[in-house]
MOPAC internal coordinates of N, CA, C and O (Angstrom, degrees):
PM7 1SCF
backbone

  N    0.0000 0     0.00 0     0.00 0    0    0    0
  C    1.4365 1     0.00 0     0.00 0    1    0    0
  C    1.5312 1   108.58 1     0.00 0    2    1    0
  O    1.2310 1   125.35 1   -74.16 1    3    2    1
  N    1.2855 1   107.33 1   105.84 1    3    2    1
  C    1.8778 1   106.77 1   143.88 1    5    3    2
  C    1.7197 1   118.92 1    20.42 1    6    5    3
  O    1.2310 1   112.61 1   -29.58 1    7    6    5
  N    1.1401 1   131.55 1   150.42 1    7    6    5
  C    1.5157 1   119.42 1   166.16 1    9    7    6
  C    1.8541 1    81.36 1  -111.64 1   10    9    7
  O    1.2310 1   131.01 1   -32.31 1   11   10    9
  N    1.3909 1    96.36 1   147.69 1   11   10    9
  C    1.1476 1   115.68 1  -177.46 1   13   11   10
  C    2.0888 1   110.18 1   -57.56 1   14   13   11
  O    1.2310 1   120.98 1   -35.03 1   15   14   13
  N    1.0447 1   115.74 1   144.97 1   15   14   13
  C    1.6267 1   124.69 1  -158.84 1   17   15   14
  C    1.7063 1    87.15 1   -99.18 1   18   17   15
  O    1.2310 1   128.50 1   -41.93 1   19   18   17
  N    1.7696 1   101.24 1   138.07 1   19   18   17
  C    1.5143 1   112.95 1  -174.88 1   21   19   18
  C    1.5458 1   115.07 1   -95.69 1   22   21   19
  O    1.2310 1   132.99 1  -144.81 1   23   22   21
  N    1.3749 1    92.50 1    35.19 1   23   22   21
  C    1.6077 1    95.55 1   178.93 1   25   23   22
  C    1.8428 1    95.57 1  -131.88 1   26   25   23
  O    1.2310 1   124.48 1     8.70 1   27   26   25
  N    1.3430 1   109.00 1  -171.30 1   27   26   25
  C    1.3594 1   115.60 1  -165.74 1   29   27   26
  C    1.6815 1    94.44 1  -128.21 1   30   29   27
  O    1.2310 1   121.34 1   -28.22 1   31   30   29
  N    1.1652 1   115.04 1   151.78 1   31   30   29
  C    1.9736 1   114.23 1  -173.99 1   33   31   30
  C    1.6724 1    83.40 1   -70.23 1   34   33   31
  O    1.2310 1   111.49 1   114.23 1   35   34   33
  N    1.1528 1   133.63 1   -65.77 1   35   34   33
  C    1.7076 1   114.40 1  -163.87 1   37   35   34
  C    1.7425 1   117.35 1   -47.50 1   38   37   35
  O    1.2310 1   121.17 1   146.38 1   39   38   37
  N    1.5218 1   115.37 1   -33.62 1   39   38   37
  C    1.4106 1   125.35 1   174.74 1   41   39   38
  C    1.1667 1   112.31 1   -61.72 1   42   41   39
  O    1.2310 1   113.09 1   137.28 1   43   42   41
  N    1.6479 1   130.65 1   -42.72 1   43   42   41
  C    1.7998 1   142.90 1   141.05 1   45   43   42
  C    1.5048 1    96.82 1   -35.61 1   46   45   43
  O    1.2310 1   115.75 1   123.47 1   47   46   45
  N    1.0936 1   125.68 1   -56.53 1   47   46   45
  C    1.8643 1    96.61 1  -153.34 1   49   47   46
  C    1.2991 1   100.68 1   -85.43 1   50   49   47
  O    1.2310 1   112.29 1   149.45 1   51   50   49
  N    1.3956 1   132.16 1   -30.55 1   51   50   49
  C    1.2631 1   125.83 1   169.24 1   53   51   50
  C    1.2404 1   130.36 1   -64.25 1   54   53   51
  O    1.2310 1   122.09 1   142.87 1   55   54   53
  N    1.4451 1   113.60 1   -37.13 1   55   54   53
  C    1.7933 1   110.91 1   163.11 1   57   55   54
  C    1.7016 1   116.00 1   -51.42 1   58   57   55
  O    1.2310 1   119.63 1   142.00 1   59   58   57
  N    1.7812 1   118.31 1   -38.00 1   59   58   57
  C    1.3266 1   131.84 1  -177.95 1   61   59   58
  C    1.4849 1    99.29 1   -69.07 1   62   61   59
  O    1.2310 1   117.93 1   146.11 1   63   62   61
  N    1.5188 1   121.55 1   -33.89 1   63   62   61
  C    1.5885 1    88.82 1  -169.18 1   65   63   62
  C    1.9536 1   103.34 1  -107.75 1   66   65   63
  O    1.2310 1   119.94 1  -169.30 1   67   66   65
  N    1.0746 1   117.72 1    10.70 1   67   66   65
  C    1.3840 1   155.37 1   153.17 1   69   67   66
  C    1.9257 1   102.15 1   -45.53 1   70   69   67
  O    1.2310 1   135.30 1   116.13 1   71   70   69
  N    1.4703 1    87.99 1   -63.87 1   71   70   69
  C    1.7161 1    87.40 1  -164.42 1   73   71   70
  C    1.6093 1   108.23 1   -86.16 1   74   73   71
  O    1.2310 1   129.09 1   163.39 1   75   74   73
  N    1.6083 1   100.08 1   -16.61 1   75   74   73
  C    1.5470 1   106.03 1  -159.37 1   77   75   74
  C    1.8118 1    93.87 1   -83.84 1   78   77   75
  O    1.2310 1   128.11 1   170.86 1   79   78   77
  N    1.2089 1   101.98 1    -9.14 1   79   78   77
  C    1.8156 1   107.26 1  -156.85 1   81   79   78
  C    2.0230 1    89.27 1   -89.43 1   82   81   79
  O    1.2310 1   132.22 1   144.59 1   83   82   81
  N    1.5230 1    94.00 1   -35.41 1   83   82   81
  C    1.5081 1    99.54 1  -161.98 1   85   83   82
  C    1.3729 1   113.24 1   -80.20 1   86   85   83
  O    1.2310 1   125.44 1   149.26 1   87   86   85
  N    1.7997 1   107.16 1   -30.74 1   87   86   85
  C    1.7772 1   100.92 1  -148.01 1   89   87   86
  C    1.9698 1    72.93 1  -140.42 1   90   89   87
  O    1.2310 1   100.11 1   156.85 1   91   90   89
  N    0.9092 1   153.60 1   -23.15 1   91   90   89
  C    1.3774 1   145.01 1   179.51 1   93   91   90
  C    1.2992 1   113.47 1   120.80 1   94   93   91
  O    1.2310 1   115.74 1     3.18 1   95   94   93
  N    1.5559 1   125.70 1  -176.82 1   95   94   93
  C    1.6086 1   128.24 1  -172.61 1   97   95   94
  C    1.3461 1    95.23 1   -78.85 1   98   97   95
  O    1.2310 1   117.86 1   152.08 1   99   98   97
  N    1.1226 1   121.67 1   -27.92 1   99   98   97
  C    1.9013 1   137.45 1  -167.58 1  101   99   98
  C    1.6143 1   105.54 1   -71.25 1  102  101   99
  O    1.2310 1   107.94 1   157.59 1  103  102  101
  N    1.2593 1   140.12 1   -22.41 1  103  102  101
  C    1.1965 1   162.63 1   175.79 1  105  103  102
  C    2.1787 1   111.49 1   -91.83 1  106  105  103
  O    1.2310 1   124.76 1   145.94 1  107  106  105
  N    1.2387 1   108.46 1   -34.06 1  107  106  105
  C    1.3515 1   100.00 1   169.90 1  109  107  106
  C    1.6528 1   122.12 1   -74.57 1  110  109  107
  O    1.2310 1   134.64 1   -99.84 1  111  110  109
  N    1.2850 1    89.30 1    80.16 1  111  110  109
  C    1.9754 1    95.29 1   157.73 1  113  111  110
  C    1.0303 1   113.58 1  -135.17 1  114  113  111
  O    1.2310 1   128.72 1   -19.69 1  115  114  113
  N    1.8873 1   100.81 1   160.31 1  115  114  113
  C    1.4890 1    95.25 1  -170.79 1  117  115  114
  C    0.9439 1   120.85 1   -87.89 1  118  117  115
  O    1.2310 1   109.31 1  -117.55 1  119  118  117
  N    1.4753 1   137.63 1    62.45 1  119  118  117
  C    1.6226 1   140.67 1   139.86 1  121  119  118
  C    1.3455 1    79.75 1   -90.43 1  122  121  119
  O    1.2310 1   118.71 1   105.28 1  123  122  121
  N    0.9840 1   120.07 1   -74.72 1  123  122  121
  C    1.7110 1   105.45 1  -144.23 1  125  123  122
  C    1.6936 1   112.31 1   -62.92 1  126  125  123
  O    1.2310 1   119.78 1   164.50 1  127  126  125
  N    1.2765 1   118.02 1   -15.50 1  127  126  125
  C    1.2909 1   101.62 1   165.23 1  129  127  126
  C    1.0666 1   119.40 1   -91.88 1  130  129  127
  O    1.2310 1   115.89 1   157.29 1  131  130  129
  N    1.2246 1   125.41 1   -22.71 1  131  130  129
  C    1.7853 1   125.51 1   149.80 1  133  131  130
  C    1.5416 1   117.20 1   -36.86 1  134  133  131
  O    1.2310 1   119.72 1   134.30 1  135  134  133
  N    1.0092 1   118.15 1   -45.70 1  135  134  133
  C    1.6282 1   127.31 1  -177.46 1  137  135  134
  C    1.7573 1   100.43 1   -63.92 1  138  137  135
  O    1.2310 1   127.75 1   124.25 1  139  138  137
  N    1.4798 1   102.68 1   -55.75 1  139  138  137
  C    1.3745 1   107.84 1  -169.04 1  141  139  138
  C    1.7933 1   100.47 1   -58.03 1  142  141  139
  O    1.2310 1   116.66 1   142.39 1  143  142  141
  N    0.8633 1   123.95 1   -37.61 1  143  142  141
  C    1.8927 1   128.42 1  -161.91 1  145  143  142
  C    1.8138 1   106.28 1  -100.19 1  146  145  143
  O    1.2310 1   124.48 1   176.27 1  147  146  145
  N    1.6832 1   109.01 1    -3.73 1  147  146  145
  C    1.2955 1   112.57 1   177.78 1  149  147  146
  C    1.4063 1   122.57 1    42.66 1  150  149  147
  O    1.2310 1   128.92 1  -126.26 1  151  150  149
  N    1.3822 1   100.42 1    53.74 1  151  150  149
  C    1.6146 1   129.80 1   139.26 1  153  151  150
  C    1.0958 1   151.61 1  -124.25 1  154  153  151
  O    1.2310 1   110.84 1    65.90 1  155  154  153
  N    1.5473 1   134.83 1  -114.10 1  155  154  153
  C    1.2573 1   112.36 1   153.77 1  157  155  154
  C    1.6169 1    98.89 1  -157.52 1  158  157  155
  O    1.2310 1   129.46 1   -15.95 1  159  158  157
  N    1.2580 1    99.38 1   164.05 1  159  158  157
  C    1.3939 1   105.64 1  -173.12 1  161  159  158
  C    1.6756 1   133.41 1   -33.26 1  162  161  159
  O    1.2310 1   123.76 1   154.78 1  163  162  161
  N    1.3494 1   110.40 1   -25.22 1  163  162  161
  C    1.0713 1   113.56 1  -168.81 1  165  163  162
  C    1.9649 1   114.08 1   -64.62 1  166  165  163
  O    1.2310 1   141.53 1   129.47 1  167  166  165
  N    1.5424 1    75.81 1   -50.53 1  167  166  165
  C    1.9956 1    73.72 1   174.72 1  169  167  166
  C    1.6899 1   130.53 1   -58.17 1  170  169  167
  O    1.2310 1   129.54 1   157.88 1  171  170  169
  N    1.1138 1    99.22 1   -22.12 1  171  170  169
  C    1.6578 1   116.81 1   176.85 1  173  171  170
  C    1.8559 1    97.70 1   -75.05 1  174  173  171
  O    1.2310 1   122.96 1   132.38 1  175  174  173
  N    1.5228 1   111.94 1   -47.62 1  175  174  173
  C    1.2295 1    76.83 1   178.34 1  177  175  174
  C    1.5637 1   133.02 1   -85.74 1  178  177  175
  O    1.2310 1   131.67 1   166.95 1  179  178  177
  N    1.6307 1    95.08 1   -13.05 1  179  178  177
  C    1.7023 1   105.65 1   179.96 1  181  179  178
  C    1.6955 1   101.79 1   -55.94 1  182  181  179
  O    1.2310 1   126.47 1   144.33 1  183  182  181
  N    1.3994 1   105.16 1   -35.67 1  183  182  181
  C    1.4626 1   100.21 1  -173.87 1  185  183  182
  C    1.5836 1   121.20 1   -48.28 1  186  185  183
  O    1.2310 1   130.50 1   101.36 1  187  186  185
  N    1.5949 1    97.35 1   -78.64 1  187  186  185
  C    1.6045 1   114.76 1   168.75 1  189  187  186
  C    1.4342 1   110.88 1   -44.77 1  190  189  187
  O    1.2310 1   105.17 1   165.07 1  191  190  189
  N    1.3460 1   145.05 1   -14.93 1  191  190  189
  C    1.3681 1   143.21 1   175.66 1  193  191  190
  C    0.9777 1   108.14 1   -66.38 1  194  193  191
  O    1.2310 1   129.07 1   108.25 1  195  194  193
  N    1.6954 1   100.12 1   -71.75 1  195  194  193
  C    2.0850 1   111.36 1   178.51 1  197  195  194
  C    1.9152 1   100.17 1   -43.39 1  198  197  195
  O    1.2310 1   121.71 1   118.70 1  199  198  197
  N    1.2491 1   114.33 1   -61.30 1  199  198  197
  C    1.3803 1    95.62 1  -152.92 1  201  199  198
  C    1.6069 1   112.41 1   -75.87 1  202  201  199
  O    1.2310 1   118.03 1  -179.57 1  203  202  201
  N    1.6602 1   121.36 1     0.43 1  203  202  201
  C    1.3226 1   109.73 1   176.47 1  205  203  202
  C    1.3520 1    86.03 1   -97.88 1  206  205  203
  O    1.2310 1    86.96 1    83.74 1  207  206  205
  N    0.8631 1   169.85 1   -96.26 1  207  206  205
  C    1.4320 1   170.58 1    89.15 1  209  207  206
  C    1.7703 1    93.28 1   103.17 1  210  209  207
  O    1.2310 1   120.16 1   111.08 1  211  210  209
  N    1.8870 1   117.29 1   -68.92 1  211  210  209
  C    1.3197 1   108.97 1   168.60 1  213  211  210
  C    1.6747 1   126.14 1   -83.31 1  214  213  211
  O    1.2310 1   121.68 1  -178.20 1  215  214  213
  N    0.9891 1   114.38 1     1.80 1  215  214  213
  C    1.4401 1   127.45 1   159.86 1  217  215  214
  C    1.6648 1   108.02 1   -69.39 1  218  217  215
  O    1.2310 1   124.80 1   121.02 1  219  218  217
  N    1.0702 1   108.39 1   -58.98 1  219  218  217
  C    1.7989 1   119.59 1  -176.72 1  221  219  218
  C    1.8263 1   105.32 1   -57.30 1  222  221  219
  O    1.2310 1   125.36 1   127.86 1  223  222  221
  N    1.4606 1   107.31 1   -52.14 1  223  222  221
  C    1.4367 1   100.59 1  -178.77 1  225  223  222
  C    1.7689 1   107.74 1   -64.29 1  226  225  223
  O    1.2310 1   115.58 1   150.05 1  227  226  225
  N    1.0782 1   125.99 1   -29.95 1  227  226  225
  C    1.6979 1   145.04 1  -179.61 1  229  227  226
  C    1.9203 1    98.50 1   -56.62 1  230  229  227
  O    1.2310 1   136.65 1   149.04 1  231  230  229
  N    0.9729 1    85.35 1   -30.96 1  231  230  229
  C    2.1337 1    84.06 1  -168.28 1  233  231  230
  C    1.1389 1    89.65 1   -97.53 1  234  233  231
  O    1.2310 1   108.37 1   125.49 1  235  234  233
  N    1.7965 1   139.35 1   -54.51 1  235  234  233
  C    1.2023 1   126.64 1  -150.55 1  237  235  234
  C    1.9936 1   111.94 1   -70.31 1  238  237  235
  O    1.2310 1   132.06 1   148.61 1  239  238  237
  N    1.5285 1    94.32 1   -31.39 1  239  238  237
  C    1.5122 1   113.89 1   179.22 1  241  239  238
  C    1.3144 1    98.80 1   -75.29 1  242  241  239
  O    1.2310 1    93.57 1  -164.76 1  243  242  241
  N    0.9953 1   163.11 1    15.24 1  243  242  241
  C    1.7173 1   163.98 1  -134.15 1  245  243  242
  C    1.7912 1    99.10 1  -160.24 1  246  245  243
  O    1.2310 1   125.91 1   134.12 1  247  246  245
  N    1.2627 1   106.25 1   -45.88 1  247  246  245
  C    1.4371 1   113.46 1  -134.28 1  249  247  246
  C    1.9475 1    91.55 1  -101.36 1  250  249  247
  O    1.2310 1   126.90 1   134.84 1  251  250  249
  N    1.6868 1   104.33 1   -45.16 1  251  250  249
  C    1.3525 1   106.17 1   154.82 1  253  251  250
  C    1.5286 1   127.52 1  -102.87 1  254  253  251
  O    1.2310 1   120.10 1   180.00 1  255  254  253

């Protein structure tokens, strides 16, 4: 398992709409929001994994 990420998911969405507000949609990747939250890439992507990952099981269980 992952070591738990030293940021909070609202502190993630606000750095994303932070950078997207400042530098454009073309500018949101996760280096640079890694930089902004002073970590490193990995937690940004564990993040977005779990939740498309439990988003996807959420539609397929819904949908059949």
């Amino acid at each position: 398992m992952p070591p738990k990420p030293k940021f909070t998911r609202e502190q993630l969405v606000d750095a994303a709409f932070e950078l997207v507000r400042e530098q454009g949609v073309d500018a949101l990747v996760a280096r640079e929001l890694a930089k902004r939250l002073n970590t490193t890439t990995t937690p940004i992507f564990t993040f977005f994994t779990e939740f498309v990952g439990g988003f996807l099981f959420s539609a397929k269980k819904f949908w059949l």
